[in-house]
VEXDREN-2710 file (C-alpha; in Angstrom, 1 decimal):
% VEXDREN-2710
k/r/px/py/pz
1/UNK/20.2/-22.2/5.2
2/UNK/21.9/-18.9/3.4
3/UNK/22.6/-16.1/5.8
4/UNK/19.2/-14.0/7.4
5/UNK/19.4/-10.4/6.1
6/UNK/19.5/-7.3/8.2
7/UNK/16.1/-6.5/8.9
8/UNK/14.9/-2.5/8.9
9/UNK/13.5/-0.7/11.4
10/UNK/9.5/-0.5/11.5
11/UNK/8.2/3.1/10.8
12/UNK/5.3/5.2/10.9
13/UNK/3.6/6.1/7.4
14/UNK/3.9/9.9/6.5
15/UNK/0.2/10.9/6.0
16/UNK/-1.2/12.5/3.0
17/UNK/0.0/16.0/1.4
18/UNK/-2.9/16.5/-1.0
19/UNK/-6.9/15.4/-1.6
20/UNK/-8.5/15.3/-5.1
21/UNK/-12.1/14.6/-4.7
22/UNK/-14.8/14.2/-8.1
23/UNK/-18.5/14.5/-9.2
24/UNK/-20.2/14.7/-12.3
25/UNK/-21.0/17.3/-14.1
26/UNK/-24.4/16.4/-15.2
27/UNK/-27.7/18.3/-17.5
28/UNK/-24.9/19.7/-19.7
29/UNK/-26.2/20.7/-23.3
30/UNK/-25.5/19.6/-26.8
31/UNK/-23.9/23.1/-26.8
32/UNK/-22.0/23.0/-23.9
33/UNK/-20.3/19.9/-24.3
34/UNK/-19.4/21.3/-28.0
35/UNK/-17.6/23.8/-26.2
36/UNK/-15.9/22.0/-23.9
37/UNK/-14.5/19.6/-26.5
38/UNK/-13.1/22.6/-29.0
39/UNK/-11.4/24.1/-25.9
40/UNK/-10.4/20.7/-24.9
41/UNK/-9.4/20.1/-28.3
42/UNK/-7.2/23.5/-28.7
43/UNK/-5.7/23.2/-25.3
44/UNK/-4.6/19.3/-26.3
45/UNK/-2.6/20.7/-29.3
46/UNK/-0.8/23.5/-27.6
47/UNK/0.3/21.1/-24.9
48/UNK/1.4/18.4/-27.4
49/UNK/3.3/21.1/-29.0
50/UNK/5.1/22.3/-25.7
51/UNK/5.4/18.9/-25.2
52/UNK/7.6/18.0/-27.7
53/UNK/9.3/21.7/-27.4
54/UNK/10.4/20.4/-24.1
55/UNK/11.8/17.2/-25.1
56/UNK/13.8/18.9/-27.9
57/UNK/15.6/20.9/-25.1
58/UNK/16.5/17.9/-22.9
59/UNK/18.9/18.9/-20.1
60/UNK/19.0/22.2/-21.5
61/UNK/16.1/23.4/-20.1
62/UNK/16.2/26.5/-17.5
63/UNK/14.1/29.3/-16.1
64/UNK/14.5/31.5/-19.3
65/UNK/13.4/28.5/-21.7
66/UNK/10.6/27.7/-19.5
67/UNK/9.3/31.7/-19.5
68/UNK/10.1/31.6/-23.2
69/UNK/7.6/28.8/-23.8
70/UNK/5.0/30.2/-21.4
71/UNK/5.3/33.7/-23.7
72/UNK/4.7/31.6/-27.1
73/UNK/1.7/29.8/-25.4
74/UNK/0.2/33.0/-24.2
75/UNK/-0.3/34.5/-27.4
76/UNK/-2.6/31.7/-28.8
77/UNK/-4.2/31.2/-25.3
78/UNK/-3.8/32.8/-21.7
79/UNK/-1.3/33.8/-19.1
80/UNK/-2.8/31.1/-17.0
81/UNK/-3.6/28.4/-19.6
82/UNK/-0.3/29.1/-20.4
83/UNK/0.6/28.4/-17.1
84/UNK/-0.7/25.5/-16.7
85/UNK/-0.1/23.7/-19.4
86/UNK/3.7/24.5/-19.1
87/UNK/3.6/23.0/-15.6
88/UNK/1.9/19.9/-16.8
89/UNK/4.2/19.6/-19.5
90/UNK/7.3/20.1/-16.9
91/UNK/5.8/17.3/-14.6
92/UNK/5.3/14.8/-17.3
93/UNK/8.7/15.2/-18.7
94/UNK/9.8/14.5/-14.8
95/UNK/7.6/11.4/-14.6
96/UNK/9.2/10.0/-17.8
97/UNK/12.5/10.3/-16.2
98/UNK/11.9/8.9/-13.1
99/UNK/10.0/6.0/-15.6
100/UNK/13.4/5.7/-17.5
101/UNK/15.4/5.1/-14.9
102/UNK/13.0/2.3/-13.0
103/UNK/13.2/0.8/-16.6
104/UNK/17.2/0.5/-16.3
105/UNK/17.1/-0.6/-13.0
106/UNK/14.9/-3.6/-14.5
107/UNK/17.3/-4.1/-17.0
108/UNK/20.4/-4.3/-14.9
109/UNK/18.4/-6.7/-12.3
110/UNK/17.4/-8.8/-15.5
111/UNK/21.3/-8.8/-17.1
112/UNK/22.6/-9.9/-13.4
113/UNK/20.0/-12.4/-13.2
114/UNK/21.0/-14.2/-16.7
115/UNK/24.6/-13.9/-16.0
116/UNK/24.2/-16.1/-12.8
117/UNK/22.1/-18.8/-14.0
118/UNK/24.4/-18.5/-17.7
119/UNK/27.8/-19.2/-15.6
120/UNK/26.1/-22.3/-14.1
121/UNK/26.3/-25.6/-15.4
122/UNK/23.4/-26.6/-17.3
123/UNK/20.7/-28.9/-14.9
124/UNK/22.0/-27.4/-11.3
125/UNK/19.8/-27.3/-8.6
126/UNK/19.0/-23.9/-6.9
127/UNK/18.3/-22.8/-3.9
128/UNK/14.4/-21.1/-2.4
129/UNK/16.0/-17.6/-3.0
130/UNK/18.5/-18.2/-5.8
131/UNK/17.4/-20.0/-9.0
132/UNK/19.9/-22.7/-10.4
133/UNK/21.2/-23.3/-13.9
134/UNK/18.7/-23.8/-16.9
135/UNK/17.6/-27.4/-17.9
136/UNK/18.6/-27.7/-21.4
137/UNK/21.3/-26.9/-23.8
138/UNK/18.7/-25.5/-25.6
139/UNK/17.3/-23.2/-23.0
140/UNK/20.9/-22.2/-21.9
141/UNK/21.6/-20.9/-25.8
142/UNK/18.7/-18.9/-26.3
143/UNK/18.5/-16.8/-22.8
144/UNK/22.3/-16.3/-23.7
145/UNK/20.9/-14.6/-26.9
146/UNK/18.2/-12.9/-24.4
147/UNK/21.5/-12.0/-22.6
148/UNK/22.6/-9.8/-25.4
149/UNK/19.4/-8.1/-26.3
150/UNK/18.9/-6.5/-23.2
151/UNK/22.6/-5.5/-22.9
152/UNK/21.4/-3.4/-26.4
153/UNK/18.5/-1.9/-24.7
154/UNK/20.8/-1.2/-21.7
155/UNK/23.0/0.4/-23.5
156/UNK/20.5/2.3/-25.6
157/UNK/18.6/3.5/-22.3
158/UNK/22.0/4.9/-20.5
159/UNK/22.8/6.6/-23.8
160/UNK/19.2/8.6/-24.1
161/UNK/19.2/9.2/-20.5
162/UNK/22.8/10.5/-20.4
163/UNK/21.7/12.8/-23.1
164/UNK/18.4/13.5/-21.9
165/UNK/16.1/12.0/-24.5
166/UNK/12.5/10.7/-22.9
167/UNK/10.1/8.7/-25.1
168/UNK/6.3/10.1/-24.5
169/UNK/3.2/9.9/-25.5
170/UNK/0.0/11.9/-25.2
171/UNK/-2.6/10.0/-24.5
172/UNK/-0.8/6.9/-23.5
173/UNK/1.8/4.2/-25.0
174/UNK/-0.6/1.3/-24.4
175/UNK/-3.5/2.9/-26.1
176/UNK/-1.9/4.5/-29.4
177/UNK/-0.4/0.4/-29.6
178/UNK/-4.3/-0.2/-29.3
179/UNK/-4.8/1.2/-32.6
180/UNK/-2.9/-1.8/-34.1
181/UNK/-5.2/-4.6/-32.6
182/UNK/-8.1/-3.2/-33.4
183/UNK/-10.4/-6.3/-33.3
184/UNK/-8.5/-8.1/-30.3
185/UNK/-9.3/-4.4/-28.4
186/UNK/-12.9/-5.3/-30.0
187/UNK/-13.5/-1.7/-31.2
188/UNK/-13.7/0.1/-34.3
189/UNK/-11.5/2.8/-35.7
190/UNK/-13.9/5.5/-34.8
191/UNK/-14.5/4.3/-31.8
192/UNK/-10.7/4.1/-31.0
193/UNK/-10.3/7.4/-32.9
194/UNK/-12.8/9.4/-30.0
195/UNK/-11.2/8.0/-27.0
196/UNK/-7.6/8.8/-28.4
197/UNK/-8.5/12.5/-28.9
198/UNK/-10.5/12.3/-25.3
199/UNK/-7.7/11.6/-24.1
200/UNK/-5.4/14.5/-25.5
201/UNK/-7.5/17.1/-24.5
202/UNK/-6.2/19.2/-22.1
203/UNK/-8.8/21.0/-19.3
204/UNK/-6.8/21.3/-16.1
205/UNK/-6.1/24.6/-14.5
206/UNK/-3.7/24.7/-11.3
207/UNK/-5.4/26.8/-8.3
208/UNK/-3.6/30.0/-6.8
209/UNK/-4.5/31.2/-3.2
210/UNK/-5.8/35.3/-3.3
211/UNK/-8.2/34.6/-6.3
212/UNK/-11.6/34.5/-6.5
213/UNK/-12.8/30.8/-5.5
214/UNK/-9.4/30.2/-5.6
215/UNK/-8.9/29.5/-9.6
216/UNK/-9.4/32.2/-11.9
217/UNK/-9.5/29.6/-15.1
218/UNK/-11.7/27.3/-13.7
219/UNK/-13.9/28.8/-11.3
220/UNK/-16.5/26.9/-9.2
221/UNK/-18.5/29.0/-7.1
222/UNK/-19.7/27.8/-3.5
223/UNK/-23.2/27.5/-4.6
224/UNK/-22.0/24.8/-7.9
225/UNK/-21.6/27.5/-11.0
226/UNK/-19.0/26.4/-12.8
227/UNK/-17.2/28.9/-15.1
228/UNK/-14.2/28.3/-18.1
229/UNK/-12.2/31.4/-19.2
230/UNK/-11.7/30.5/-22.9
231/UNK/-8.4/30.7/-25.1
232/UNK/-7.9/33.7/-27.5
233/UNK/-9.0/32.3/-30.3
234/UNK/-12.8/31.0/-28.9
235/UNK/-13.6/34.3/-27.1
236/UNK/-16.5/34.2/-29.2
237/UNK/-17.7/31.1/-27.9
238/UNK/-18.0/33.3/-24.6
239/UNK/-21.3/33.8/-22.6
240/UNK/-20.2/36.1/-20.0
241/UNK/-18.3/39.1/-19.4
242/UNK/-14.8/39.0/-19.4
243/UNK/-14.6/36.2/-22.3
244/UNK/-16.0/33.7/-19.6
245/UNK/-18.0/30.1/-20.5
246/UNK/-20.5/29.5/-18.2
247/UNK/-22.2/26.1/-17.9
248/UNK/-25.8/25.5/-16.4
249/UNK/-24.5/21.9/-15.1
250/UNK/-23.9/22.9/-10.7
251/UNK/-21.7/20.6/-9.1
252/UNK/-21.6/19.2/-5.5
253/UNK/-18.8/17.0/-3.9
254/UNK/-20.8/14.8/-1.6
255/UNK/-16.9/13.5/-0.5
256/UNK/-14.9/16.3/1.5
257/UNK/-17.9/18.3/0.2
258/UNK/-17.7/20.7/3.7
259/UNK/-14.1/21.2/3.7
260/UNK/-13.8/22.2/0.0
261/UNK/-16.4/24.9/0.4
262/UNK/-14.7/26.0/3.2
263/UNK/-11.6/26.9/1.2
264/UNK/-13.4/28.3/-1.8
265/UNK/-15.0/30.8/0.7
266/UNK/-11.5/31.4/1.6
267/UNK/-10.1/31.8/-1.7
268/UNK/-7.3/29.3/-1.0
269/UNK/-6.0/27.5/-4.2
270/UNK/-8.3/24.8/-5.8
271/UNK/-6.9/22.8/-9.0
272/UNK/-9.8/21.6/-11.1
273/UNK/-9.6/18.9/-14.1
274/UNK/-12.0/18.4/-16.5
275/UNK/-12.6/15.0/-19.2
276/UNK/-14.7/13.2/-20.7
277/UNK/-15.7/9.3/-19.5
278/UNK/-15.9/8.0/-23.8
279/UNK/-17.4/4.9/-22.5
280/UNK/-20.0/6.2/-20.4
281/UNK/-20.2/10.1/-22.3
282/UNK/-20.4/11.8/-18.9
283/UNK/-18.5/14.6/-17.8
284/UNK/-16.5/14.7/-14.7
285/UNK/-14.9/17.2/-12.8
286/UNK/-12.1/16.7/-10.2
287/UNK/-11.0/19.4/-7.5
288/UNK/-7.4/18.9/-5.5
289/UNK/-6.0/20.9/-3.3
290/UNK/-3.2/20.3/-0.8
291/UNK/-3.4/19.9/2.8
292/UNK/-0.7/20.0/5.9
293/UNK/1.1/16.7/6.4
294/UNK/-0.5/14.7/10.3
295/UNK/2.3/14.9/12.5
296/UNK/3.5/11.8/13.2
297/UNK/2.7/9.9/15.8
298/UNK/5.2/8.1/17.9
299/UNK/5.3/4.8/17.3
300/UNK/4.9/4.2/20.8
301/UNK/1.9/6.0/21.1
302/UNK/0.3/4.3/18.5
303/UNK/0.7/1.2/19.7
304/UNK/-0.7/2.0/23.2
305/UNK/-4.5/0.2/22.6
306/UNK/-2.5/-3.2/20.4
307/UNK/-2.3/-3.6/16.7
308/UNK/-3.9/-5.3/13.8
309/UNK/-1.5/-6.9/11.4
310/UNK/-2.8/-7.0/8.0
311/UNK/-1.0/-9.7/5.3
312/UNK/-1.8/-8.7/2.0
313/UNK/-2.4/-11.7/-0.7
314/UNK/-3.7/-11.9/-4.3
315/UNK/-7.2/-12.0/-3.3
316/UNK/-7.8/-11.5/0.4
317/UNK/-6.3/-9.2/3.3
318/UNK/-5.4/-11.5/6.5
319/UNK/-5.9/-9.4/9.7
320/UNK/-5.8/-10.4/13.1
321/UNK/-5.7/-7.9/16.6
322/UNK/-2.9/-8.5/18.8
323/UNK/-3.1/-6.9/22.5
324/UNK/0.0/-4.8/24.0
325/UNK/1.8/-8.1/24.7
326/UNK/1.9/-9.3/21.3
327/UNK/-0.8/-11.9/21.9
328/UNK/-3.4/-12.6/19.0
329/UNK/-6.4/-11.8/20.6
330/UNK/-10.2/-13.1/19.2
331/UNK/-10.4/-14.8/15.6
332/UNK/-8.8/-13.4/12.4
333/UNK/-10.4/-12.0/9.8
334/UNK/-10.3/-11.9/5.8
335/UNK/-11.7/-9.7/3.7
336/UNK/-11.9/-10.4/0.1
337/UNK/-11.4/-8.7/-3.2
338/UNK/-11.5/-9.6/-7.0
339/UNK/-8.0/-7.6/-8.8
340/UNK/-9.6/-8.6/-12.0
341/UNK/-11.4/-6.9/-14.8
342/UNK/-11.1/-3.2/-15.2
343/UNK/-8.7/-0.6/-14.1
344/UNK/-11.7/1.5/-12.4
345/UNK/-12.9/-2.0/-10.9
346/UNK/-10.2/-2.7/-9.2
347/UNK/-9.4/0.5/-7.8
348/UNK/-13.3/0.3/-6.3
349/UNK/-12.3/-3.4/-5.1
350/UNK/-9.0/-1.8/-3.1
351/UNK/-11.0/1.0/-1.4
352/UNK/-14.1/-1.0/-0.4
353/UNK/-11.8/-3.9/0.9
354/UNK/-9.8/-1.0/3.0
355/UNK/-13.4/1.0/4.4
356/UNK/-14.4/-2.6/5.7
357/UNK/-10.4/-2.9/7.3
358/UNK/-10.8/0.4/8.9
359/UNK/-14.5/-0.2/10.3
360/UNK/-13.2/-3.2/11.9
361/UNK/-10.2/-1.6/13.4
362/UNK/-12.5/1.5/14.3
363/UNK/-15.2/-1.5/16.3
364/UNK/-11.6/-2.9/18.3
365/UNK/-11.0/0.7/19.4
366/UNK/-7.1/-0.1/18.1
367/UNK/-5.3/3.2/16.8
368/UNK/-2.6/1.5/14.7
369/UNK/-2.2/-0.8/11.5
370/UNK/0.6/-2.8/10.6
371/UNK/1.7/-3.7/6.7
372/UNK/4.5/-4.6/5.2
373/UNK/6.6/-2.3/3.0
374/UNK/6.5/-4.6/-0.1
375/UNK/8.5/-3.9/-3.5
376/UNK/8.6/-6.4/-5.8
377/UNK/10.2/-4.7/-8.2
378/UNK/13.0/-7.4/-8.3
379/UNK/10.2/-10.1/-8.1
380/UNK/8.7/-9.1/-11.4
381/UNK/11.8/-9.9/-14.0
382/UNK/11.1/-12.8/-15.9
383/UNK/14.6/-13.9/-16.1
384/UNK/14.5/-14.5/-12.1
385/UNK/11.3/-17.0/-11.9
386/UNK/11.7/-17.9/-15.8
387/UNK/8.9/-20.5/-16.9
388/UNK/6.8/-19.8/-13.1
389/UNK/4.4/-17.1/-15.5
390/UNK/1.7/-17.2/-13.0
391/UNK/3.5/-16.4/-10.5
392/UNK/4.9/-13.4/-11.6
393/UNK/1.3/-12.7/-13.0
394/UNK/0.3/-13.1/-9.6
395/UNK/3.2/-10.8/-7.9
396/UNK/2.5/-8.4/-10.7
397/UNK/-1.2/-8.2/-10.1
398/UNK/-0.8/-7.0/-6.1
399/UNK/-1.5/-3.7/-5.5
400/UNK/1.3/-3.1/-3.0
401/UNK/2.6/0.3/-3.6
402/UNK/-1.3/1.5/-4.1
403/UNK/-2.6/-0.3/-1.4
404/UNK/-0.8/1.5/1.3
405/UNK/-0.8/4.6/-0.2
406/UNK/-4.7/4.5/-0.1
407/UNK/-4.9/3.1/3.0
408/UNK/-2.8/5.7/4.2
409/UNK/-5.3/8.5/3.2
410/UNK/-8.2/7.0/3.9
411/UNK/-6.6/6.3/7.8
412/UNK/-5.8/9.9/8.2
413/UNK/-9.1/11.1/8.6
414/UNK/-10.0/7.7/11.1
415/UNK/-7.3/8.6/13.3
416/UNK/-5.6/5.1/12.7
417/UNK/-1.7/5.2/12.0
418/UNK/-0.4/3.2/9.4
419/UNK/3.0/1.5/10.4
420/UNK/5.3/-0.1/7.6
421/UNK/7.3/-3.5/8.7
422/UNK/10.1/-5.2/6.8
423/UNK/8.3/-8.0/5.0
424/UNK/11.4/-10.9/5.3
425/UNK/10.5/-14.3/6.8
426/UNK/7.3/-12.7/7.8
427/UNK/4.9/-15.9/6.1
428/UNK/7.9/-18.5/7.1
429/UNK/8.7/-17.9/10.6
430/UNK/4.6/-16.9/10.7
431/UNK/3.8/-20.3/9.8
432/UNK/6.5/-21.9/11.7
433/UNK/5.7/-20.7/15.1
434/UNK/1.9/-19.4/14.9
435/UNK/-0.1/-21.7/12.6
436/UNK/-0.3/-24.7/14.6
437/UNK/-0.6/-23.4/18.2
438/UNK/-3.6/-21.1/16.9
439/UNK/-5.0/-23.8/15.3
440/UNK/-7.8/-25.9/17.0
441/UNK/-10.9/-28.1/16.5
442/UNK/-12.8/-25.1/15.8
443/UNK/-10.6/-22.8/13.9
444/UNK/-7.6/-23.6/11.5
445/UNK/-5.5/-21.2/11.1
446/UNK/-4.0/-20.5/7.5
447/UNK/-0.6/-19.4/6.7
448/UNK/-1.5/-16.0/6.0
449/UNK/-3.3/-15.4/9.3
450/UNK/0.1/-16.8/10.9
451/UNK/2.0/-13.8/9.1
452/UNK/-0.4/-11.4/10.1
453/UNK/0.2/-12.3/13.6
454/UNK/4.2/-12.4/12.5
455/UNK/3.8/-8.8/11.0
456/UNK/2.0/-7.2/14.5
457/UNK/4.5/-8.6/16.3
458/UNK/7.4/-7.2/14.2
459/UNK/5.1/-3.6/14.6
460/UNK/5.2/-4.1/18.2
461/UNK/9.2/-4.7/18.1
462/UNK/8.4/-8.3/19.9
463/UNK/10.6/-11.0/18.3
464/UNK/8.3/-13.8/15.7
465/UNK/9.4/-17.0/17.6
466/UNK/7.4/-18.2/19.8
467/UNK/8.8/-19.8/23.0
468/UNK/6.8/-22.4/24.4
469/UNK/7.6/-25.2/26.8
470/UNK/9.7/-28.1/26.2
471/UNK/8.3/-31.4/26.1
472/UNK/9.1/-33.6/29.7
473/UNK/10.8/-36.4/29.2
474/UNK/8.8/-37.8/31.8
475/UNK/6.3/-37.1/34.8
476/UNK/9.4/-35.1/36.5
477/UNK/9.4/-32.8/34.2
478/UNK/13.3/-32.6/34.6
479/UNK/13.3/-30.6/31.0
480/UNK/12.5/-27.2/32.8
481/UNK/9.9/-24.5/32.2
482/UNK/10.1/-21.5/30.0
483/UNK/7.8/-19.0/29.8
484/UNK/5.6/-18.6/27.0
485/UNK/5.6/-14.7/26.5
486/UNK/8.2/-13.6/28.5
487/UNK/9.1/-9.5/28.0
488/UNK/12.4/-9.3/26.3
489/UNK/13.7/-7.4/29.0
490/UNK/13.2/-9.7/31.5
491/UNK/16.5/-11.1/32.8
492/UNK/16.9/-14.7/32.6
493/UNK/13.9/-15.4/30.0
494/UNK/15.4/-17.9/28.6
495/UNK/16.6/-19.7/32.0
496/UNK/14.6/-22.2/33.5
497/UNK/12.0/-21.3/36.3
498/UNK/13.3/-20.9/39.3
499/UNK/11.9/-23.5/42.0
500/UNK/8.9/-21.8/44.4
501/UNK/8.7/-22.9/48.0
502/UNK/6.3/-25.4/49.3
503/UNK/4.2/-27.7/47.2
504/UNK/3.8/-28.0/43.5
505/UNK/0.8/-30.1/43.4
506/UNK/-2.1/-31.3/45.8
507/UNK/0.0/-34.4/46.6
508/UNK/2.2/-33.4/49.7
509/UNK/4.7/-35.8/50.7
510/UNK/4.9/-37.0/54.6
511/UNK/6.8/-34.7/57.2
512/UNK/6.9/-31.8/54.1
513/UNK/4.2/-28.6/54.0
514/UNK/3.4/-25.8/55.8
515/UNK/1.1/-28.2/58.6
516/UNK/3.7/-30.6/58.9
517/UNK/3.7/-32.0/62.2
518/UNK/0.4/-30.5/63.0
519/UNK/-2.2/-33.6/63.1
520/UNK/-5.6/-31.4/63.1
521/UNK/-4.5/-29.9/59.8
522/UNK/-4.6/-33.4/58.3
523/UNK/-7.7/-34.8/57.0
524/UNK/-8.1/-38.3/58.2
525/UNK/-10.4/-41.0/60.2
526/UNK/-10.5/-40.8/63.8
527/UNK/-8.5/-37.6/64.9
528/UNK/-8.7/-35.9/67.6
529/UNK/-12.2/-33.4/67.9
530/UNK/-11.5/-30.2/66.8
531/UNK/-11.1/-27.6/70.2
532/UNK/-10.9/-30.6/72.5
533/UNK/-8.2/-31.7/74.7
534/UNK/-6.8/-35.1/74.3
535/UNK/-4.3/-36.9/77.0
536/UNK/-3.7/-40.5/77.1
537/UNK/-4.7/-41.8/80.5
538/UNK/-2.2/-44.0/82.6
539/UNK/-2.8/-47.9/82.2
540/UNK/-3.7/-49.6/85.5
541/UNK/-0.9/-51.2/87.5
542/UNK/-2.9/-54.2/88.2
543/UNK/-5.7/-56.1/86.5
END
C-alpha cells in the first residue's frame, strides 16, 4: 500500500453573495414581443462588435480603452446600455481566460499521464491509483502519437494565452458546431437559425442603487410594470415619455418575491435579464441582486445538535445522522435523482433532491451538513482511465462543483451550515470499518451509507476507524477490552481496561465478595432464620 496523503482541514462553506430569482413574462402582444426582439436584436450586434473590439486589444486593455468603447457604443445606443454591455463583454472575456487556462491545466495532466504509462514496459501491471503500461505494441504506438498532438495544442494554448488571444463565441461553441449536424440535432435550418439569434440578443441591464426601482434601463415597478428604455435608433418604437417601452405583461416573483419588493421600494440596485425560451416561445425575466455574505459559523457551533453526512453518487445521495459522539444514529437515507436528459432537467433533479435533504435535516433538528469537496478535474482525462469510458462518463456526469454550490444557497436561508471534508479514503475506510457492524438482519448497509457515516465523522474531526473489541481467545477473555468509542482525548484509549473491584459476573467464587464470610448473605437450604439467634447447645456427658 503507496503512502496515505496529507489530509485537509474540514471547513465551513462561505454562504452566498448574490440571489437571481425568475418569472414569466406572460399576455405579451404580437407587438410587444416584435419589440423586444429588434432591441434584442440591435443590442446583440453592438455587443458582438465590442466583443470582438475587446479581443483585438488583448492585454492591452486599460481604463481609457474601456471608456473609449463605452463612448462609441453610446452614440448608437445609451449611456447605460452602453454600460452594460461593456461590462458583459469585460466579464466574458474574463471567463474565457479563466476557461483557457483550466484547458491547459487538462493538457499538462493529460501529457504527464502519457509520459508515465509511455516509459513503462508494454503489459505492466498498475497499481488502484496509478495505471500501468498499455497492452499492446499497438496501443503503445498510437497514444505515443496522441503524445505529440496534445504537446501541439499545449504549445499552441501557452502561446495565445501568453499573448492574450481568447477563442469566443456568442451564442455558444456547442451550438454554432450544431449547425453542422443538423439532422443528428433533429432540427431544421430555420429552426436552428431562430435559436442562434435567440441566443445573441442581448437584454440585460446591471442595477445601480439611488435610481428609481433601482434600474433605470429596465425598470420594474413594485406593483409588476415593467418598462425598457430603448436604443437611439428605435425611439420611435417608444410608448411613453422619455423614449420609454412599456409592456402590459406585470410580473410577480412568487420566490424571494417579499424581499425583492422590499429593495425596489428602496431603490437599491436590481439587475434584470430578459430572453426568449425558443422551444417553449415564452418570455422570461430574471432579477439579481447581491446580498451580505452569513457570517460564518464556527465549526464548533455547528456541530453542537450532530451532523448528517451526505455521500454523493451518480444517482442517489447517501445520508445518515450521526449524534455529537460520532455515532450513526436511526437508519440512513437515499434520495434519488435521474442526471439524464436535459440541461433544465437535471438542474430541477439537483434542487428537488436537495429541498427533500434539507427537510429531512430540518425534521432531525441538526444545524450542519457534511460533503465532500470533490474535484475531479484530474479524474476526467482520458489518458488516466483510457478504455474505462463509462466511468469517466459517469465521473463526468456528477454534479459536484454545482451541487454544493446550490446546496449552499438553498441552506442559507434554512439555517443549516454546509461543511466541506477532504474526500480521500472516505468510501474505503467507510466500508472497511462501518458496513458490516451496521449491517443486520433487517438492514444492510451499502458502501455508500458507510462513507456517509465516514464523511460525518471526518466533519466532527473523530478519526474513520472503528475500534471494537478483540476477539477472546477463550472464555478468559485474556485478549483485553477496548472501548468502542472512546474520546480521543482520553488517556490510555487504546490500553486495555483496567480491572474493577469485586465480581465480574454473577458467579462469585468461595471466600471472595463483599458478604464473604457472612452466612445470612448466602442463599442456601437450611440457614439459620433470619433475626434469630443460633448457639449450638453442649452434648450430654452421659447417655
Amino acid at each position: 500500500m503507496g503512502e496515505l496523503r496529507e489530509l485537509a482541514t474540514s471547513f465551513v462553506v462561505p454562504g452566498p453573495s448574490g440571489v437571481a430569482v425568475r418569472t414569466r413574462l406572460k399576455q405579451l402582444t404580437p407587438a410587444e414581443e416584435k419589440v423586444l426582439a429588434l432591441v434584442g436584436a440591435h443590442l446583440g450586434s453592438l455587443a458582438s462588435r465590442d466583443l470582438k473590439v475587446r479581443c483585438a486589444q488583448g492585454l492591452e486593455h486599460s481604463a481609457d480603452t474601456w471608456a473609449a468603447r463605452k463612448r462609441a457604443l453610446t452614440a448608437v445606443s445609451s449611456s447605460r446600455w452602453a454600460g452594460s454591455l461593456t461590462k458583459a463583454t469585460h466579464d466574458q472575456w474574463a471567463l474565457a481566460r479563466r476557461g483557457q487556462r483550466a484547458h491547459i491545466q487538462s493538457l499538462e495532466a493529460g501529457i504527464r499521464m502519457l509520459a508515465h504509462r509511455l516509459s513503462l514496459p508494454v503489459g505492466a501491471k498498475g497499481s488502484k491509483n496509478t495505471p500501468g503500461g498499455y497492452r499492446s505494441k499497438r496501443e503503445w504506438h498510437a497514444k505515443a502519437r496522441r503524445l505529440r498532438v496534445l504537446e501541439d495544442r499545449l504549445e499552441r494554448a501557452r502561446a495565445d494565452r501568453e499573448a492574450g488571444v481568447v477563442h469566443v463565441v456568442r451564442g455558444g461553441k456547442r451550438l454554432a458546431r450544431t449547425r453542422h449536424h443538423l439532422p443528428a440535432a433533429q432540427l431544421t435550418e430555420d429552426q436552428w437559425r431562430r435559436l442562434w439569434e435567440a441566443e445573441r440578443w442581448f437584454l440585460q441591464a446591471d442595477g445601480e442603487s439611488g435610481k428609481r426601482y433601482g434600474n433605470e434601463t429596465i425598470r420594474v415597478s413594485p406593483d409588476g410594470e415593467v418598462s425598457i428604455k430603448l436604443p437611439a435608433s428605435l425611439a420611435q418604437l417608444a410608448n411613453a415619455p422619455h423614449g420609454r417601452y412599456i409592456l402590459t405583461a406585470n410580473v410577480r416573483f412568487p420566490h424571494r418575491g417579499q424581499e425583492w419588493a422590499d429593495r425596489v421600494a428602496a431603490n437599491r440596485a436590481v439587475a434584470y435579464r430578459i430572453h426568449l425560451d425558443v422551444a417553449r416561445g415564452r418570455w422570461y425575466v430574471t432579477a439579481a441582486w447581491q446580498i451580505p455574505v452569513s457570517p460564518t459559523v464556527p465549526l464548533a457551533a455547528a456541530l453542537a445538535h450532530g451532523v448528517i453526512g451526505v455521500d454523493l453518487n451518480a444517482d442517489h445521495l447517501a445520508a445518515w445522522r450521526l449524534d455529537t459522539h460520532g455515532n450513526p444514529t436511526g437508519s440512513p437515507r437515499r434520495f434519488f435523482y435521474d442526471l439524464t436528459g436535459t440541461a433544465d432537467h437535471r438542474d430541477a433533479q439537483v434542487r428537488h433532491v436537495l429541498t427533500r435533504l434539507l427537510h429531512w435535516a430540518r425534521t432531525c433538528s441538526v444545524k450542519a451538513i457534511a460533503v465532500e469537496d470533490l474535484d475531479f478535474t484530474a479524474e476526467k482525462t482520458r489518458e488516466k482511465h483510457g478504455r474505462r469510458k463509462r466511468f469517466r462518463q459517469l465521473i463526468s456526469g456528477m454534479p459536484t462543483g454545482k451541487l454544493r454550490a446550490r446546496l449552499t444557497s438553498m441552506a442559507d436561508q434554512t439555517g443549516i451550515t454546509i461543511i466541506a471534508v477532504d474526500p480521500a479514503y472516505t468510501s474505503r475506510w467507510g466500508a472497511q470499518h462501518w458496513q458490516k457492524p451496521l449491517t443486520h438482519d433487517h438492514r444492510k448497509t451499502t458502501r455508500h451509507d458507510a462513507a456517509a457515516v465516514a464523511i460525518g465523522r471526518r466533519a466532527q474531526g473523530h478519526p474513520i476507524r472503528r475500534r471494537t473489541t478483540p476477539p477472546p481467545h477463550d472464555r478468559s477473555d485474556r485478549a483485553g477490552h477496548r472501548t468502542v468509542q472512546a474520546d480521543r482525548r482520553a488517556p490510555g484509549r487504546e490500553e486495555t481496561r483496567p480491572p474493577l473491584p469485586g465480581p465480574r459476573t454473577r458467579s462469585v467464587p468461595p471466600e471472595c465478595g463483599a458478604n464473604a464470610g457472612n452466612q445470612n448473605a448466602q442463599h442456601r437450604s437450611g440457614r439459620s432464620a433470619e433475626h434469630e439467634p443460633w448457639q449450638q447447645e453442649s452434648l450430654p456427658l452421659s447417655l
